[in-house]
C-alpha positions as CSV (number, residue, x, y, z in Angstrom):
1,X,17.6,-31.6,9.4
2,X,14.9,-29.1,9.1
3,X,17.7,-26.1,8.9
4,X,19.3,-28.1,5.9
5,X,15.6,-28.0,4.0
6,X,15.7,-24.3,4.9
7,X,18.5,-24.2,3.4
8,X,18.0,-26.1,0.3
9,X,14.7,-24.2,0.0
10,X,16.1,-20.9,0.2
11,X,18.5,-21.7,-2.6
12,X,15.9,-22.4,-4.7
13,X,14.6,-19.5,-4.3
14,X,17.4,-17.6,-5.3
15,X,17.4,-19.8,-8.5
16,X,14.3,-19.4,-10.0
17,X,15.2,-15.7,-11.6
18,X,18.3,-17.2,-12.9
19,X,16.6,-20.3,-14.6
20,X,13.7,-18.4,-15.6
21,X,15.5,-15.6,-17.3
22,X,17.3,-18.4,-19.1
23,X,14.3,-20.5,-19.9
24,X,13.1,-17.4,-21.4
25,X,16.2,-16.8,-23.5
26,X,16.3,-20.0,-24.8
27,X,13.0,-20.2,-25.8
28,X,11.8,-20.4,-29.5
29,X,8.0,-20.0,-29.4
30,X,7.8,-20.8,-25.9
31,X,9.4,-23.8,-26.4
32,X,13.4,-24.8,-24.8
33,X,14.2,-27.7,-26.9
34,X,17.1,-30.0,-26.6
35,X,18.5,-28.6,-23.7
36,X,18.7,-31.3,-20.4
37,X,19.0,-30.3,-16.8
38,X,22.3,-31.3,-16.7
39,X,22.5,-28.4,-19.8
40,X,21.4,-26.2,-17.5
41,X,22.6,-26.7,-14.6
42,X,25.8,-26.7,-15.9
43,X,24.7,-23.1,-17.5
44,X,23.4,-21.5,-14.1
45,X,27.1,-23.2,-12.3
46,X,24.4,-25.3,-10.1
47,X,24.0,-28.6,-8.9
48,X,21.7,-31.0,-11.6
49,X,19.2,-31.7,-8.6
50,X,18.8,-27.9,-7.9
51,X,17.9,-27.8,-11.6
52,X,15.6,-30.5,-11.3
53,X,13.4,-28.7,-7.8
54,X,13.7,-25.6,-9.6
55,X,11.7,-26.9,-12.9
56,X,9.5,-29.2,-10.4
57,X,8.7,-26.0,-8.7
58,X,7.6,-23.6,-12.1
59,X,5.6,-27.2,-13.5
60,X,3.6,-27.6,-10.0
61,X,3.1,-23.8,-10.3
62,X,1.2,-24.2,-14.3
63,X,4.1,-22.0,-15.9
64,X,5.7,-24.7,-17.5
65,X,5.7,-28.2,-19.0
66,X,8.4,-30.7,-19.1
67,X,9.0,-32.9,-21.7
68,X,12.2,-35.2,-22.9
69,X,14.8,-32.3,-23.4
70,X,11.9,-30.0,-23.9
71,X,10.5,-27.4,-21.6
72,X,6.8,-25.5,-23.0
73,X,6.4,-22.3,-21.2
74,X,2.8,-22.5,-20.5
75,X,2.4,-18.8,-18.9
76,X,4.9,-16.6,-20.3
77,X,4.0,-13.7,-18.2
78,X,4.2,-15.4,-14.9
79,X,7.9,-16.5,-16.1
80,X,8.9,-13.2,-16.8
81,X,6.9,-12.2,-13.1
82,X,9.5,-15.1,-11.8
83,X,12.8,-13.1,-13.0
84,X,11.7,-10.7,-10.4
85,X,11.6,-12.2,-7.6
């Protein structure tokens, strides 16, 4: 079980360039609207709950907040830091 969450979390990892480089594409003054994690999962080819950690992950972090189909990027500069990684 533990190797699964290693797993799981190590895919993550390798998403969160992806979904922040198209966060930050999307965005129209730091705002994604309209666009649902099914959207973007089915953008990045992932799995909807992947999607959903991912976000999880940058809101827990400060860089973003989600609303209903809207994502504010709270900390553009730590985003673009993100597409690095």
């Amino acid at each position: 079980m533990q190797f699964l969450h290693k797993m799981e979390s190590f895919a993550r990892k390798g998403l969160i360039p992806r979904l922040a480089t198209l966060l930050l594409e999307q965005a129209e003054n730091g705002v994604v609207a309209g666009m649902t994690h099914k959207h973007l999962a089915d953008h990045l080819a992932v799995h909807r709950e992947s999607i959903t950690a991912t976000l999880g992950e940058l809101r827990r972090a400060g860089i973003i907040r989600i609303e209903r189909k809207t994502i504010r990027i709270l900390h553009r500069e730590r985003l673009e830091r993100a597409t690095q990684e």
